[in-house]
C-alpha positions as CSV (number, residue, x, y, z in Angstrom):
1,X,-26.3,-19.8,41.4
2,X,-26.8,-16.4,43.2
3,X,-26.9,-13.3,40.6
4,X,-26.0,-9.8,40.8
5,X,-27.6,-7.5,42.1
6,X,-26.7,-3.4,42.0
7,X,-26.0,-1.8,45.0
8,X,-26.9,2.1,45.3
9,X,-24.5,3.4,47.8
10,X,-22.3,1.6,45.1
11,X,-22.9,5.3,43.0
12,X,-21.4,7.3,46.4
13,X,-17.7,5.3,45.3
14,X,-18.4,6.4,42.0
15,X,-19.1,9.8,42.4
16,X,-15.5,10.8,42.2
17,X,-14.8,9.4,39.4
18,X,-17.9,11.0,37.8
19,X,-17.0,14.4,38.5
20,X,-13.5,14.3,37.2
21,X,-14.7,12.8,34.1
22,X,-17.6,15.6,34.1
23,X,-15.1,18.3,34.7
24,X,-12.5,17.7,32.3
25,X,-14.2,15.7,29.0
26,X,-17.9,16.3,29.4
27,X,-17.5,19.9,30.3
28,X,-15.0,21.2,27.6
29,X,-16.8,19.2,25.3
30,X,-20.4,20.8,26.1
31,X,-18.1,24.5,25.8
32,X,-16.7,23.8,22.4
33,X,-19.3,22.5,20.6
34,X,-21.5,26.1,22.2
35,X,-18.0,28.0,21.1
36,X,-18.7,26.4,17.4
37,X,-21.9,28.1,17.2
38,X,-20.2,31.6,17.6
39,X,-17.4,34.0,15.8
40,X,-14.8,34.6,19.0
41,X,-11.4,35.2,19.2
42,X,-10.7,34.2,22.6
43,X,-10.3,37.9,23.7
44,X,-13.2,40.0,23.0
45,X,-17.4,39.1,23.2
46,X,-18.7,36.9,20.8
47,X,-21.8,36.5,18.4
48,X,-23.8,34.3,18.0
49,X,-23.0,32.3,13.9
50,X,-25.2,29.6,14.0
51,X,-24.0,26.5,11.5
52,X,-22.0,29.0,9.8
53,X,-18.4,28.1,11.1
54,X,-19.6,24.2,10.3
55,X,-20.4,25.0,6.7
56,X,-17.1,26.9,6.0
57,X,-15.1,24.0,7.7
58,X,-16.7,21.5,5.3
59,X,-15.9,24.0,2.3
60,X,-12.2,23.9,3.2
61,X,-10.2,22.1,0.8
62,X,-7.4,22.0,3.6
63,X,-9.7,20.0,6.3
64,X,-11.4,17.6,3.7
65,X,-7.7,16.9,2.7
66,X,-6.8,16.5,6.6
67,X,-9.4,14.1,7.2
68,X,-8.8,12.1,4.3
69,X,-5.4,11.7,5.6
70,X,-6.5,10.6,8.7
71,X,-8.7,7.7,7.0
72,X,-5.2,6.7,5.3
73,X,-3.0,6.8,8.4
74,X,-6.1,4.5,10.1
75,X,-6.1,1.9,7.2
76,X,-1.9,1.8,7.6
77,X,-2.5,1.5,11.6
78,X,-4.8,-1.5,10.9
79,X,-2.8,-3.1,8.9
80,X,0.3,-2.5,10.2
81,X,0.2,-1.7,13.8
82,X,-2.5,-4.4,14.4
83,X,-1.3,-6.3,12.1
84,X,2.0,-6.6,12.3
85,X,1.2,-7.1,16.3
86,X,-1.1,-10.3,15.5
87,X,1.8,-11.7,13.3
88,X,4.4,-11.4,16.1
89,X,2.0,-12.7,19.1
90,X,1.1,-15.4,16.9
91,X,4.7,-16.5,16.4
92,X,5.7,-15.9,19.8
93,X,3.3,-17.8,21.6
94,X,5.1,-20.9,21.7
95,X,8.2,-21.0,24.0
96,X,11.2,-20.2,21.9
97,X,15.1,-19.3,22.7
98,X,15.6,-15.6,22.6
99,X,11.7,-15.1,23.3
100,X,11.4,-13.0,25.8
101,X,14.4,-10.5,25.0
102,X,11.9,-10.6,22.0
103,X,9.0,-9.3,23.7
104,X,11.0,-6.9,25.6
105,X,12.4,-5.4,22.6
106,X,8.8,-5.0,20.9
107,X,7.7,-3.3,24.1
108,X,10.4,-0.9,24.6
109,X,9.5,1.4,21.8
110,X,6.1,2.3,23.2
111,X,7.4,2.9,27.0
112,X,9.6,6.1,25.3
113,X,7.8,9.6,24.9
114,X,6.9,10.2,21.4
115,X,8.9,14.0,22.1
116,X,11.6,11.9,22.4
117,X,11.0,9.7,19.0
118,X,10.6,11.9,17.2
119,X,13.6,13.7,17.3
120,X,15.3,10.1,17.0
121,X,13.6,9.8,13.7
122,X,14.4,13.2,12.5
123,X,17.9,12.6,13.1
124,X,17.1,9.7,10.7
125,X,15.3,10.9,8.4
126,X,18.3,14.2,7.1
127,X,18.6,14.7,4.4
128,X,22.9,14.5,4.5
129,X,23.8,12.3,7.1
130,X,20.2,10.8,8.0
131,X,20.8,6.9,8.9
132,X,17.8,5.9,6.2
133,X,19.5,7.8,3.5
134,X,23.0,6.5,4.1
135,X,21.6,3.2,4.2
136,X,19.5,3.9,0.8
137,X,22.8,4.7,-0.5
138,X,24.8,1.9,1.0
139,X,22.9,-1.2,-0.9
140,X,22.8,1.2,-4.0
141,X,19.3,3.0,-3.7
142,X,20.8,6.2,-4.1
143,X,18.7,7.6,-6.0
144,X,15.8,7.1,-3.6
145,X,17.4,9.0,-0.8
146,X,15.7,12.7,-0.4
147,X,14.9,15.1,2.7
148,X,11.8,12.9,4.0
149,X,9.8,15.3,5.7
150,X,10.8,18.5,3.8
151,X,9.1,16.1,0.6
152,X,5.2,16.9,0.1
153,X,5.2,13.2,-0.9
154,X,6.9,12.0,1.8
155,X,6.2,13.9,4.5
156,X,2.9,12.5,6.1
157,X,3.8,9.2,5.9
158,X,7.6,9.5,6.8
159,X,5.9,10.7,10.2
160,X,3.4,8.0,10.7
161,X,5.5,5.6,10.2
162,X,6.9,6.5,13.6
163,X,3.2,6.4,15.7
164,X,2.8,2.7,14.1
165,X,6.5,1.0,14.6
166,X,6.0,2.5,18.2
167,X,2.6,0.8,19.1
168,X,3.2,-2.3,17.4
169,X,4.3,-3.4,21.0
170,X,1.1,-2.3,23.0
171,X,-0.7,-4.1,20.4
172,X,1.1,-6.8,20.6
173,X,0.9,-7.5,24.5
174,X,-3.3,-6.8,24.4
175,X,-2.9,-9.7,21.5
176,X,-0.6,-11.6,23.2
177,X,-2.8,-12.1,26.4
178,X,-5.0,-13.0,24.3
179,X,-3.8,-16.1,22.3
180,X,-2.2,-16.8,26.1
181,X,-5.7,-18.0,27.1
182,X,-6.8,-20.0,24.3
183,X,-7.2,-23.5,26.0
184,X,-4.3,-25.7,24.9
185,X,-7.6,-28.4,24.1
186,X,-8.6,-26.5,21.1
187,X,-4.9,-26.5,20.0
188,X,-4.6,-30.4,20.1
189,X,-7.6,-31.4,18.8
190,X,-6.7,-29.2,16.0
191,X,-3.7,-31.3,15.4
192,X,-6.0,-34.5,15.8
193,X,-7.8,-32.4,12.6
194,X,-4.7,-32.3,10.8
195,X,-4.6,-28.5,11.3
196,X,-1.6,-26.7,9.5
197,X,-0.3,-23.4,11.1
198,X,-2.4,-21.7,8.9
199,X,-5.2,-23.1,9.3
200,X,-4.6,-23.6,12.8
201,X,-4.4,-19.4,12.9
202,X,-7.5,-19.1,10.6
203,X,-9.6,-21.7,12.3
204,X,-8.9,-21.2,16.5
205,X,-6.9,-18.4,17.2
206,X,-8.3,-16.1,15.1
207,X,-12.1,-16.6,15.9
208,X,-10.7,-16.8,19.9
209,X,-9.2,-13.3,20.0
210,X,-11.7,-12.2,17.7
211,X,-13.3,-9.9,20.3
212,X,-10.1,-8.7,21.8
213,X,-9.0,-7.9,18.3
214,X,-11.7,-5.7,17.3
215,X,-10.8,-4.1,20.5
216,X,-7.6,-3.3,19.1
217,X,-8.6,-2.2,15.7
218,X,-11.4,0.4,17.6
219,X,-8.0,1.7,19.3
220,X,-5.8,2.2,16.4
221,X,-8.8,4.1,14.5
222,X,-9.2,6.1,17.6
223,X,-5.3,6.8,17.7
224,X,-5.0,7.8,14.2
225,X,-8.0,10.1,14.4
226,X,-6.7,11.7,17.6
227,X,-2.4,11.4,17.2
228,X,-1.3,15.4,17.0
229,X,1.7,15.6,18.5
230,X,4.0,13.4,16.0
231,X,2.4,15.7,12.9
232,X,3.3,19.1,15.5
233,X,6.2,18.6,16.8
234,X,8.3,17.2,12.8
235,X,6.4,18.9,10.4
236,X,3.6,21.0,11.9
237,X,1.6,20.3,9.2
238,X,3.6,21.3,6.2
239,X,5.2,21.3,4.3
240,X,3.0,23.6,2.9
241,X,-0.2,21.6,4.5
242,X,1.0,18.4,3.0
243,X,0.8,16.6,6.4
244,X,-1.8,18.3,8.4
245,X,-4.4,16.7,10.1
246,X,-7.2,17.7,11.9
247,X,-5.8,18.7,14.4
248,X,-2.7,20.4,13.3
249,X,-5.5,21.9,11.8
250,X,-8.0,23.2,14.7
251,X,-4.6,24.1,16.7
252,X,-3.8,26.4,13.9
253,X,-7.2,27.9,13.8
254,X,-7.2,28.1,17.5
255,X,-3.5,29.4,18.7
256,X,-2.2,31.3,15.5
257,X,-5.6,32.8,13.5
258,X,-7.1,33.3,17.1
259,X,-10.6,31.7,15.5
260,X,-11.7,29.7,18.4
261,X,-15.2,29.5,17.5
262,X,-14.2,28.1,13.8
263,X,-11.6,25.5,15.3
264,X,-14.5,24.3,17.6
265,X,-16.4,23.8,15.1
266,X,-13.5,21.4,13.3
267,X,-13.1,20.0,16.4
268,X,-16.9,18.6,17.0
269,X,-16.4,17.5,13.1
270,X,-13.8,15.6,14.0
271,X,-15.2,14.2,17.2
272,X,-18.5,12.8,14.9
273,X,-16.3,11.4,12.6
274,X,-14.5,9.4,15.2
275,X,-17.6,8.9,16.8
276,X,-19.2,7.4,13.6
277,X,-16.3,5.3,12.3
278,X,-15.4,3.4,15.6
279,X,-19.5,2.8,16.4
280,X,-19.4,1.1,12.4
281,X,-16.1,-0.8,12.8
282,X,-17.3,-2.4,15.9
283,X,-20.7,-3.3,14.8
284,X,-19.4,-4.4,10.9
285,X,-16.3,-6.6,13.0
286,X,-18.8,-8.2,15.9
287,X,-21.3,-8.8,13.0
288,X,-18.7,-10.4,11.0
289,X,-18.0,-12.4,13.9
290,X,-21.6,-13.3,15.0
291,X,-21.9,-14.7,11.0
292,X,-18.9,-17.1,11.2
């Protein structure tokens, strides 16, 4: 069996592709985090701060809050958005009347621009003549009805809600493709077993697409920690700062206080947190995985 062997006028094809990604991630990213070592406005000269725009960002009530918020909307994206997905591709993967206007109906949601979402869902969400209040009302939950994202209670989540029903389809088609090439062998030696559905799920599908689904849980962290404009555009933050994020947050401290050396500083906070959590999750879930 020959092997492979790497080629270096391979690196001339992918030189291209290099500089792109060096101009417009590497690049900005090498310029804020030298931007969160000094006190500019994005006008005038700056000075040089040191750590001192990192210390006051982790003394801020408002980002602690914000990132903690971002921990809860990842948890609910786990959960629901990848796990809601499993649930359908699971159920789905057997032939079935009505099966693929299924599919297409999970999908749909993703393929329309969240700008476009959510002012769907604020629509729903008013107060008077919002479609989740008159249907509160109509099976006699009346009293639950309120303005949803004028609520400091409900604010944050009445606006992730809308991120998660949305991907639930993306999810569901990685997932999908997934259990679609499990070998039908493990499947009917199973029933040989005297598998049950569930243990049938627990048993082969699960440990199967175990690698693609830890590949899905790394992207839903990753989304939560990174989803702005859903926050921006419904409730930019408020009210109050009841659903601000990070990066309602460093957007704030960037385009309306004119602190660009401060909201750097948020900004590479943010970028180790993300950085951290996924590099855990992957190695805690392949672990996991390595132990069964």
């Amino acid at each position: 069996m020959g092997s492979l062997k790497f080629q270096k006028r391979v690196v001339l094809f992918m030189l291209p592709c290099l500089a792109v990604y060096f101009v417009f991630f590497i690049f900005p990213f090498l310029q804020t985090a030298a931007y969160s070592l000094t006190d500019w406005d994005g006008l005038t000269s700056f000075s040089f701060v040191g750590l001192s725009n990192f210390s006051k960002v982790f003394s801020d009530v408002i980002y602690r809050q914000a990132i903690g918020r971002i921990f809860i909307w990842a948890l609910l994206s786990i959960l629901l958005k990848v796990g809601t997905a499993l649930l359908l591709a699971y159920v789905l993967r057997k032939p079935a009347r009505g099966a693929g206007f299924t599919k297409a109906a999970l999908f749909l949601p993703y393929i329309i621009s969240s700008s476009a979402m959510c002012l769907i869902f604020t629509v729903m969400y008013d107060g008077d003549a919002g479609l989740v209040n008159s249907f509160l009302r109509a099976i006699g939950l009346g009293s639950l009805a309120r303005y949803w994202l004028s609520d400091s209670s409900t604010a944050f989540f009445a606006v992730i809600m809308i991120p998660i029903y949305q991907a639930v389809g993306y999810f569901f088609v990685i997932l999908y493709a997934g259990m679609k090439d499990i070998p039908e062998d493990l499947f009917e030696a199973g029933k040989i077993d005297g598998t049950n559905p569930l243990s049938e799920f627990a048993r082969i599908t699960l440990p199967s697409i175990w690698p693609t689904l830890v590949v899905c849980i790394t992207l839903a962290i990753n989304g939560a920690f990174q989803d702005f404009d859903y926050i921006f555009i419904m409730t930019y933050g408020g009210p109050g700062h009841a659903s601000e994020v990070p990066a309602t947050y460093m957007y704030k401290e960037f385009f309306d206080h004119h602190a660009f050396g401060y909201g750097s500083a948020a900004a590479v906070i943010l970028f180790a947190i993300t950085l951290i959590s996924t590099s855990i999750t992957r190695k805690g879930l392949g672990a996991a995985f390595r132990t069964e």
